[in-house]
ZAROKOL-404692 format. One record per atom (N, C-alpha, C): x, y, z. Coordinates in steps of 0.02 Angstrom, whole numbers, padded with zeros to 5 digits, always signed. Example, Ala and Ser with C-alpha at 12.3 -4.5 7.8 and 13.67 -1.06 7.14 Angstrom:
REM residues 2
+00660-00284+00390+00615-00225+00390+00660-00165+00390+00642-00112+00354+00684-00053+00357+00645+00002+00394
This chain:
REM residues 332
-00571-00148-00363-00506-00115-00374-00505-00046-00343-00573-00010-00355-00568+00038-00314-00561+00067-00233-00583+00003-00200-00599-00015-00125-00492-00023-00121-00454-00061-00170-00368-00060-00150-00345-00004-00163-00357+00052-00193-00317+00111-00205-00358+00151-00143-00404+00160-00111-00457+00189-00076-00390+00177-00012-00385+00100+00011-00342+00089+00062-00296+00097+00059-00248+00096+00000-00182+00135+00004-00185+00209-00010-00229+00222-00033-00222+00320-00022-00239+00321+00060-00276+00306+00108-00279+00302+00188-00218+00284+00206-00200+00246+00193-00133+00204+00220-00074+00240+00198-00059+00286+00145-00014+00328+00148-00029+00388+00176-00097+00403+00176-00107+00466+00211-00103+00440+00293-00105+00405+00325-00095+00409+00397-00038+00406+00394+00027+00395+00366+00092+00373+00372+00110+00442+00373+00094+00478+00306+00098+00550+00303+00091+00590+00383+00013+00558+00398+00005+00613+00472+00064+00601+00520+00084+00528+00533+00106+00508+00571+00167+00539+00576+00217+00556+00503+00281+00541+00517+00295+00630+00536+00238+00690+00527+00247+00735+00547+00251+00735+00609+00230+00710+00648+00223+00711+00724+00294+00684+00752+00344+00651+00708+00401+00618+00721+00475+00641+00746+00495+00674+00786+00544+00703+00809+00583+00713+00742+00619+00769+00746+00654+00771+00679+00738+00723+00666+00747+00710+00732+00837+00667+00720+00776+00589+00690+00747+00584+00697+00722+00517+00678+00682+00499+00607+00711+00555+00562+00687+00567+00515+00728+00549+00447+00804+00550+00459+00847+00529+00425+00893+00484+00482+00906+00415+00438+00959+00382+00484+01041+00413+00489+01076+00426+00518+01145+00445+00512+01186+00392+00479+01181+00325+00519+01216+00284+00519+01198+00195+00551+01228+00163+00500+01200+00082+00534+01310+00065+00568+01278+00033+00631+01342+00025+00675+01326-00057+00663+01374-00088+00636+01382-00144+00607+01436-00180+00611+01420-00251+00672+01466-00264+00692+01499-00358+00669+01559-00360+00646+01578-00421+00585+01616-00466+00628+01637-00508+00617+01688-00560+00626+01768-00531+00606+01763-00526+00532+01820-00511+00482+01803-00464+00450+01812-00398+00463+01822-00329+00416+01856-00330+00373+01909-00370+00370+01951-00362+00302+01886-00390+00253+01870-00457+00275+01851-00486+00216+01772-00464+00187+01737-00418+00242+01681-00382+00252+01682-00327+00194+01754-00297+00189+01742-00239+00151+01753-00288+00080+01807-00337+00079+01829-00361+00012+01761-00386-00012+01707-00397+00023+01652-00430-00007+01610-00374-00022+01599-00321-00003+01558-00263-00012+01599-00244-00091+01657-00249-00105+01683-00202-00143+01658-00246-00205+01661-00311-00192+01654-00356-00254+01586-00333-00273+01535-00304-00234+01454-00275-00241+01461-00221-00298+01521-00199-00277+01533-00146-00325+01531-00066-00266+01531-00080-00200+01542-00020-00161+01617-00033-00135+01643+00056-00157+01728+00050-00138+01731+00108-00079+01690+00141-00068+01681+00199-00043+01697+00179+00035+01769+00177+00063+01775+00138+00140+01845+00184+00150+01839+00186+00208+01889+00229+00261+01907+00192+00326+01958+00156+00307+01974+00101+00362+02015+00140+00423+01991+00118+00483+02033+00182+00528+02061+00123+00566+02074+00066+00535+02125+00002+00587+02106+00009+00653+02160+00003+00684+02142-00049+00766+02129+00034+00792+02081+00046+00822+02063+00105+00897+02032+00066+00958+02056+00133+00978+02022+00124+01078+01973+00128+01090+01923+00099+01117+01834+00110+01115+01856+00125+01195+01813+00174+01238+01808+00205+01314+01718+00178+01325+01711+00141+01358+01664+00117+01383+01643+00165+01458+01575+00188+01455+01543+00248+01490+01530+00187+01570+01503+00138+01541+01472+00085+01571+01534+00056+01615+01570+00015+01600+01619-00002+01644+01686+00018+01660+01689+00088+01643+01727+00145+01652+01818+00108+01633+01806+00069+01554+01854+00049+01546+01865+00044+01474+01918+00009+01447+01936+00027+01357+01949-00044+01330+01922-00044+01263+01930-00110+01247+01959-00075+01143+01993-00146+01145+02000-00145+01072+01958-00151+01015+01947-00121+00942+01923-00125+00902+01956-00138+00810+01947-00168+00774+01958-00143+00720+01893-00089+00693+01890-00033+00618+01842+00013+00618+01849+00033+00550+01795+00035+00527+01798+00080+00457+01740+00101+00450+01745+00158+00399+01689+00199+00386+01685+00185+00314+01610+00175+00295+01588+00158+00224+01524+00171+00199+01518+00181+00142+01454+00224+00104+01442+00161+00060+01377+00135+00090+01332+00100+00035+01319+00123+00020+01322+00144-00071+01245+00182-00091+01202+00206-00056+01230+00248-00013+01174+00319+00022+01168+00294+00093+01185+00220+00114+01183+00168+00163+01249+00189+00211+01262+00250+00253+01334+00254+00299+01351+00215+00343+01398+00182+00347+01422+00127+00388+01457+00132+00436+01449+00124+00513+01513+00104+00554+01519+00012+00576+01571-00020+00525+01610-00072+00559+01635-00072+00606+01634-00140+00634+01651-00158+00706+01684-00219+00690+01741-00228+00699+01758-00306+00724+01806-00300+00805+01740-00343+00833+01818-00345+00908+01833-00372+00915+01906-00356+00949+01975-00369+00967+01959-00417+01055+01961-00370+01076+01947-00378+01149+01877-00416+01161+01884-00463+01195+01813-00526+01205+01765-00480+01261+01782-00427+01307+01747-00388+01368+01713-00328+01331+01691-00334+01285+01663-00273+01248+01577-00285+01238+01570-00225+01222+01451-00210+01208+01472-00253+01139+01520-00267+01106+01524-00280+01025+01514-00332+01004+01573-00363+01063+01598-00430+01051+01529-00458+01108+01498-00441+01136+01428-00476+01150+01389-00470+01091+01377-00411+01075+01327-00443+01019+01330-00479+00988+01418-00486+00971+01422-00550+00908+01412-00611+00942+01435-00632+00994+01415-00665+01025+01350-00711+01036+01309-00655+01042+01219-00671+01047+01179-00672+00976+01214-00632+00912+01175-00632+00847+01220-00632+00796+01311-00652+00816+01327-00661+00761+01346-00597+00724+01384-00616+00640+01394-00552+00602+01300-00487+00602+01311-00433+00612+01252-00394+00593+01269-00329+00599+01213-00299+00586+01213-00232+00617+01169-00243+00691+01207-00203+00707+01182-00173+00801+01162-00123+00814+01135-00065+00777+01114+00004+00796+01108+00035+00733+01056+00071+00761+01024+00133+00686+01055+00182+00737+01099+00234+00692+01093+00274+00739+01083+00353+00709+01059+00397+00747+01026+00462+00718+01073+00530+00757+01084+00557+00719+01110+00621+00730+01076+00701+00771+01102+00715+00824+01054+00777+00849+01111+00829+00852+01086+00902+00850+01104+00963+00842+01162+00977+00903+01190+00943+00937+01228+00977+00995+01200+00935+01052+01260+00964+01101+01250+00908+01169+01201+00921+01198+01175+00989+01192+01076+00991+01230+01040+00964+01206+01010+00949+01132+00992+00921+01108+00980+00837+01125+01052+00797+01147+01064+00758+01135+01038+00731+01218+01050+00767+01266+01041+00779+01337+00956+00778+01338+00927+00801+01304+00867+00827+01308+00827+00742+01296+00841+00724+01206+00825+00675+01204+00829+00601+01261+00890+00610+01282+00893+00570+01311+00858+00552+01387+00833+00606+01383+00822+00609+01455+00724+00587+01426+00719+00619+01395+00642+00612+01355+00642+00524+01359+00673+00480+01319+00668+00423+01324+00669+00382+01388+00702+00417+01429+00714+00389+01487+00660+00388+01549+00606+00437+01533+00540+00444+01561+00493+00402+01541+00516+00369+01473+00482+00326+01434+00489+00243+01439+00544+00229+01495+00566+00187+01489+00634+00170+01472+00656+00198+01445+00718+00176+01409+00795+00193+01426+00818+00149+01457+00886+00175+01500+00960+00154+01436+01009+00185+01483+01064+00173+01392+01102+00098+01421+01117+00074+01358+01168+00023+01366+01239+00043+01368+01250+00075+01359+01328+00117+01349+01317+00177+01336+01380+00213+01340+01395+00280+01313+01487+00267+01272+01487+00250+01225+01567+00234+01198+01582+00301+01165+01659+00303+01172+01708+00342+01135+01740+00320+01090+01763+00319+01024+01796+00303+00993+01872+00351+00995+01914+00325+00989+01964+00361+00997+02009+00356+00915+02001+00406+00884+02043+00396+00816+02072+00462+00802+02126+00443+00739+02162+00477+00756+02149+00553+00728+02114+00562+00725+02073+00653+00695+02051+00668+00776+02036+00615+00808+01994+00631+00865+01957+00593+00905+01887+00607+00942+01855+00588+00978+01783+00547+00949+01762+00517+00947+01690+00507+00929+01636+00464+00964+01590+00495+00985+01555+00467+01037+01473+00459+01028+01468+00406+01030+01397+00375+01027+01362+00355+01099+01276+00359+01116+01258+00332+01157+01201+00295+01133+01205+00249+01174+01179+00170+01152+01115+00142+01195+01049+00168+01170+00994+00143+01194+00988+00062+01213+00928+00054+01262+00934-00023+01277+00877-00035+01239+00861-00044+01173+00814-00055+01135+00803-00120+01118+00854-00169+01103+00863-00209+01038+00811-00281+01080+00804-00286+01134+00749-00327+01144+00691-00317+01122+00647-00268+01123+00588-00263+01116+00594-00235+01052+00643-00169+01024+00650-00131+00950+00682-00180+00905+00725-00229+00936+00752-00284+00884+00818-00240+00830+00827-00165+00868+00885-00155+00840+00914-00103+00883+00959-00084+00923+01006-00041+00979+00976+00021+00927+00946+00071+00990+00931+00142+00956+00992+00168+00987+01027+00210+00934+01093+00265+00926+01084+00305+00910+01115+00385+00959+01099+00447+00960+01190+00474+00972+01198+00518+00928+01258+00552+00915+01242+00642+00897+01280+00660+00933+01297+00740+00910+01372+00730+00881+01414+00704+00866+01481+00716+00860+01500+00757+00771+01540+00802+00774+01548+00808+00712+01620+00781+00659+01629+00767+00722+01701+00724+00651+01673+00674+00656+01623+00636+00646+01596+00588+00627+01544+00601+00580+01538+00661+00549+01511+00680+00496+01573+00714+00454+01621+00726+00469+01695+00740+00419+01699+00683+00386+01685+00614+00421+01715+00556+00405+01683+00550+00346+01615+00536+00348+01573+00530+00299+01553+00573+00253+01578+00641+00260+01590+00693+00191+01626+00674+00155+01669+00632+00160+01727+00607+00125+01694+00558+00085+01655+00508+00104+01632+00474+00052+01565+00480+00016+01560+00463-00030+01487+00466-00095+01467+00401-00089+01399+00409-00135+01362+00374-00118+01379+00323-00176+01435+00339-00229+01434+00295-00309+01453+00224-00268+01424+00201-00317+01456+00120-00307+01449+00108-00399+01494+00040-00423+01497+00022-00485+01421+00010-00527+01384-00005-00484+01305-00040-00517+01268+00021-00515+01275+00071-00497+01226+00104-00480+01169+00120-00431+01171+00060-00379+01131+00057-00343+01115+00114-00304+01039+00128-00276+01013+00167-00242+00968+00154-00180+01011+00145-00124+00968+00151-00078+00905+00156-00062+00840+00131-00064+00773+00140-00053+00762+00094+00026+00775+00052+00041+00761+00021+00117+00806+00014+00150+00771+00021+00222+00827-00015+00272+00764-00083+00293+00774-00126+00310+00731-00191+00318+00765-00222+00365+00707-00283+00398+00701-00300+00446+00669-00372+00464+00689-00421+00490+00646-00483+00478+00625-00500+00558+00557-00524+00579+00523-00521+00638+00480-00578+00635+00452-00620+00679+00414-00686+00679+00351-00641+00684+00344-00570+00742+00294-00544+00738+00293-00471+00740+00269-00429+00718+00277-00352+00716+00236-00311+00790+00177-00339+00818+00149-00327+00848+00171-00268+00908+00215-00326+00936+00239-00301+01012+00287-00232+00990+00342-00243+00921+00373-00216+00907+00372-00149+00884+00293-00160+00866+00243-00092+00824+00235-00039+00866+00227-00062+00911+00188-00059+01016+00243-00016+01041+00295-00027+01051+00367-00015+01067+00385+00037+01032+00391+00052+00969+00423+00102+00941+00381+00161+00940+00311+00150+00935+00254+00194+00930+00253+00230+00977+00259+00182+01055+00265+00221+01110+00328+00286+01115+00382+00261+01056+00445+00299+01082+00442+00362+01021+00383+00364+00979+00371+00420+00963+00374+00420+00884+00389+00344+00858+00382+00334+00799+00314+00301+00750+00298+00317+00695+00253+00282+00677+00241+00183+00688+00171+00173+00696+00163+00111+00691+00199+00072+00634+00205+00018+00645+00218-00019+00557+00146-00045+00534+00139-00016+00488+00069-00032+00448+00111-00101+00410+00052-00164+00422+00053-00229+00387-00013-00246+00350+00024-00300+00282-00009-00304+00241+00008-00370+00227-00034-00429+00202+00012-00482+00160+00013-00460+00077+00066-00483+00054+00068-00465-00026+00061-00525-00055+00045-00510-00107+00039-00556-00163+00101-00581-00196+00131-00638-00214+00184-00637-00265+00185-00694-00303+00208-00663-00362+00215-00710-00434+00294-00739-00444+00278-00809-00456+00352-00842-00485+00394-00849-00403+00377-00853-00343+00419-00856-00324+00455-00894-00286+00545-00888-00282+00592-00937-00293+00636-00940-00223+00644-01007-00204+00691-01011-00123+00753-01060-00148+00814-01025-00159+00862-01064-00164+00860-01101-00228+00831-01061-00288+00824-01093-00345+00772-01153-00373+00714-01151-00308+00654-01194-00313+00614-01171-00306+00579-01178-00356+00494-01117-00374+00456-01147-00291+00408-01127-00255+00379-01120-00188+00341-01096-00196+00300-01097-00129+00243-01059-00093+00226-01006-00047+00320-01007-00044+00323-00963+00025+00288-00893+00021+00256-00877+00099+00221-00798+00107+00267-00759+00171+00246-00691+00135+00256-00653+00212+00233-00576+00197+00220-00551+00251+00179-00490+00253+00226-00457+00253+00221-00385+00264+00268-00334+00229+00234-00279+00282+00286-00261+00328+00248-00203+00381+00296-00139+00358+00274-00083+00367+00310-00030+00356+00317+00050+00408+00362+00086+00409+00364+00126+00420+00396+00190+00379+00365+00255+00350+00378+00296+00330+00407+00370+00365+00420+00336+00418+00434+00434+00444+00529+00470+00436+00534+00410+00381+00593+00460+00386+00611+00447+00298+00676+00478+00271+00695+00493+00188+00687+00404+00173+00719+00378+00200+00716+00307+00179+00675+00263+00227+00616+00219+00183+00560+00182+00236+00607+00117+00260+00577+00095+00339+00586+00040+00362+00539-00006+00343+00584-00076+00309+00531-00135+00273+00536-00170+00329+00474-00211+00365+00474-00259+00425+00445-00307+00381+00487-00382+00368+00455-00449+00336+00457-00470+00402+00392-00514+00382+00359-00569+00440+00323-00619+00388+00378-00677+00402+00379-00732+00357+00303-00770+00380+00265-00812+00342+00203-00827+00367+00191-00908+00343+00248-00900+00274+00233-00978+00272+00286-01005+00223+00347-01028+00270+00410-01068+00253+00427-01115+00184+00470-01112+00173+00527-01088+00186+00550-01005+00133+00563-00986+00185+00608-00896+00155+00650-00901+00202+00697-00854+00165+00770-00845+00176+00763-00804+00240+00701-00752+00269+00684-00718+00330+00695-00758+00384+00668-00808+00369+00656-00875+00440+00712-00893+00430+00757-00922+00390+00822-00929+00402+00849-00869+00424+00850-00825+00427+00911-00784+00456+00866-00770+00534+00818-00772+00535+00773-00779+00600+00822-00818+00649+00831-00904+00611+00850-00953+00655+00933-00923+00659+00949-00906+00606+01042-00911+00622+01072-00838+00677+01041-00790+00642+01057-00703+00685+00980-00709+00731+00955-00715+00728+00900-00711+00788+00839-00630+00762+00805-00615+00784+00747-00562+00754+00797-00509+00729+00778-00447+00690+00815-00390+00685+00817-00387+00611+00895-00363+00613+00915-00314+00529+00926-00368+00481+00897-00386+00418+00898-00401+00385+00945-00408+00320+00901-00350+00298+00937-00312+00208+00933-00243+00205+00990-00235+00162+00981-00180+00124+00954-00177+00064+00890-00142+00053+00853-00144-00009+00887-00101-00088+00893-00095-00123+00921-00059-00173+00884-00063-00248+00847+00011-00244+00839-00002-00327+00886+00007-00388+00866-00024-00451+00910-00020-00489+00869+00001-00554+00883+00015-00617+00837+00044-00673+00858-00021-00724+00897-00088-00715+00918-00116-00744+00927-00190-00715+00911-00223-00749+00915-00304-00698+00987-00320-00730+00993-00348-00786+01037-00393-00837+01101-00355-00814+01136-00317-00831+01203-00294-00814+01227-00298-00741+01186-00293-00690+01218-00281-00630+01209-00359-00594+01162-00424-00623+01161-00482-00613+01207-00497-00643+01219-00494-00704+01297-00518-00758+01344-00488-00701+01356-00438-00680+01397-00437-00634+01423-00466-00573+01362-00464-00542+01369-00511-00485+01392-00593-00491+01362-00603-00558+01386-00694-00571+01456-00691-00597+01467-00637-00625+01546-00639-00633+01601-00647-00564+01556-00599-00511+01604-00598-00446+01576-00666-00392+01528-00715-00421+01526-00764-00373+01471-00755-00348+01433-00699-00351+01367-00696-00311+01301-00705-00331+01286-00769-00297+01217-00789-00335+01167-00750-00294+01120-00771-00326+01024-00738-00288+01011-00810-00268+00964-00783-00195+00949-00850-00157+00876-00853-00156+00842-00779-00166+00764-00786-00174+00758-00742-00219+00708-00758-00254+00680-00697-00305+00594-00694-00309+00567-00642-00334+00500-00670-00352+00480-00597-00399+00419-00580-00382+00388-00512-00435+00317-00504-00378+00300-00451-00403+00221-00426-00367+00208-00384-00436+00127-00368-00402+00087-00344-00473+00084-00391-00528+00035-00358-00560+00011-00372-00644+00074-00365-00701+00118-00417-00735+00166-00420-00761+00160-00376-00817+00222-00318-00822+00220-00276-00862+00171-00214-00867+00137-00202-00789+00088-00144-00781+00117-00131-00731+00105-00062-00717+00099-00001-00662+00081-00053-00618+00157-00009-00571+00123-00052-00494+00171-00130-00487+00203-00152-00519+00213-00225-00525+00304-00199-00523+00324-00267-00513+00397-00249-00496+00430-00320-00495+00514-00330-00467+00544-00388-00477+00580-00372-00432+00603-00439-00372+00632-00426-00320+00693-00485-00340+00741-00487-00285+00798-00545-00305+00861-00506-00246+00852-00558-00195+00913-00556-00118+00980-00606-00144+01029-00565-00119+01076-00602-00147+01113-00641-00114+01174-00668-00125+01198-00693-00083+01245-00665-00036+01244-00627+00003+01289-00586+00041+01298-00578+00124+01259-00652+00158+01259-00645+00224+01330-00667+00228+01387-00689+00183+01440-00722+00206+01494-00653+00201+01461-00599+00190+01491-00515+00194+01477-00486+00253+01447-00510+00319+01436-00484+00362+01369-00471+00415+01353-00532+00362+01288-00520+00402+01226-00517+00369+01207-00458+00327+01185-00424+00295+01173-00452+00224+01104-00457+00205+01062-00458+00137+01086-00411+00082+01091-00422+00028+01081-00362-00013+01015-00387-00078+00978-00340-00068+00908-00332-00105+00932-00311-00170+00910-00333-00228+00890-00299-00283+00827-00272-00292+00794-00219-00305+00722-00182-00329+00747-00161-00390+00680-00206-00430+00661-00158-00488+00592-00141-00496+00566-00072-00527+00502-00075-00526+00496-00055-00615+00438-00081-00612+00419-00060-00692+00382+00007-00696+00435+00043-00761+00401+00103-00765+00392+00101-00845+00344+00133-00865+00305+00165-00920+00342+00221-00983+00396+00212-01020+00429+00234-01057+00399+00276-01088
């Protein structure tokens, strides 16, 4: 027992070294750019979660840097529990959007991170670009406060998610406007990720200045696929260098709900993780609004330090996107 706490005190202390060395825009996410089928029914399903926190900015003009032309969008801005959102549904079939959906379906398409001003933003970019990394776009949003402009790394092959870099500031007006409450309480703790393999991906981001994902397989008790107790495994890779860690699952032995969304959206964004201090009320809730759990299980020694209860719900028919329950057991 002493040889497992030995490796996780190392294993948080290199994460520690690591994430100092980490550029600072890459330290907090700004925003997940998340792109749907049906926004209406995207938000009506988020709200039933119990998040109301949305700023629908209807149909705008997207200005494409790349083919020096404009395409249609629907757009809203929304606060998961601490989780800031830009929706996408397109209009126009000639769009970066309406390809992705195209190629992976409802998801998110970009993490994207905030820098201090257009030198800043110039600087970075040019840094990556020595590195390899050329942009897929440069878009404008055109709404009606103003301008808002994102540029769009060519990541999502090898990073498995579009790296996004923004200086704009009415795109932080937008999101002053909303909080983080939602009805359950939920709290943001992951952004997550499902991968056949972490390796190459580890390789890739490390090079671009972020920590490795440290992997582990875990242990788990009781656990359930679609309401049938199983065997299923998968390792659990991580990254710490910023307020909220990146969870990388790498399913190892079928059937999990990872490998299904593997086969349907293809590698990439997963779930949103969320702890809660309460199981029973915010499940009574969810079964009231229709939403079942599709996997569940526990880790640790039941009812000791260290041990916890997991449970994904049903919410890829909201856009894409997982929603995690976390609970951990604490010591009264």
């Amino acid at each position: 027992m002493k040889n497992v706490f030995l490796i996780i005190l190392i294993f948080l202390f290199t994460q520690n070294v690591a994430s100092q060395s980490v550029p600072d825009q890459y330290k907090n996410v700004d925003q997940l750019i998340w792109v749907v089928n049906n926004l209406d029914s995207t938000i009506i399903g988020w709200e039933k979660l119990g998040f109301d926190e949305v700023t629908k900015l209807d149909t705008v003009s997207v200005h494409s840097e790349n083919s020096g032309s404009s395409f249609k969008v629907l757009c809203a801005k929304a606060n998961l529990g601490g989780a800031q959102i830009t929706w996408i549904q397109p209009i126009d079939q000639n769009s970066i959007f309406a390809e992705f959906h195209k190629e992976y379906g409802d998801g998110v398409m970009s993490i994207v991170h905030h820098l201090n001003g257009q030198k800043d933003l110039n600087r970075e970019i040019s840094r990556l670009y020595e590195l390899g990394v050329s942009k897929l776009d440069e878009i404008t949003i055109a709404t009606s406060k103003g301008d808002i402009n994102y540029v769009l790394l060519d990541t999502y092959q090898k990073g498995k998610y579009v790296l996004g870099l923004s200086c704009n500031e009415l795109d932080q007006n937008y999101f002053s406007l909303l909080s983080n409450y939602n009805s359950n309480n939920l709290v943001l703790s992951q952004y997550a990720f499902a991968v056949e393999d972490e390796t190459q991906v580890s390789n890739y981001w490390h090079k671009l200045g972020l920590p490795r994902i440290a992997t582990s397989p875990i242990t788990l008790r009781n656990p359930v696929y679609h309401n049938e107790r199983t065997d299923f495994k998968v390792d659990l890779g991580w990254q710490f260098h910023g307020t909220i860690p990146y969870e990388w699952v790498i399913p190892r032995k079928p059937p999990t709900i990872h490998m299904d969304h593997i086969r349907k959206h293809g590698e990439g964004f997963h779930h949103l993780g969320f702890d809660i201090k309460e199981i029973e009320p915010v499940l009574k809730d969810f079964k009231e609004q229709e939403i079942e759990i599709i996997s569940e299980g526990a880790w640790g020694e039941e009812g000791k330090p260290g041990s916890g209860v997991f449970m994904y719900m049903d919410t890829d028919k909201y856009g894409g996107v997982i929603l995690e329950l976390i609970w951990k057991y604490k010591e009264n």
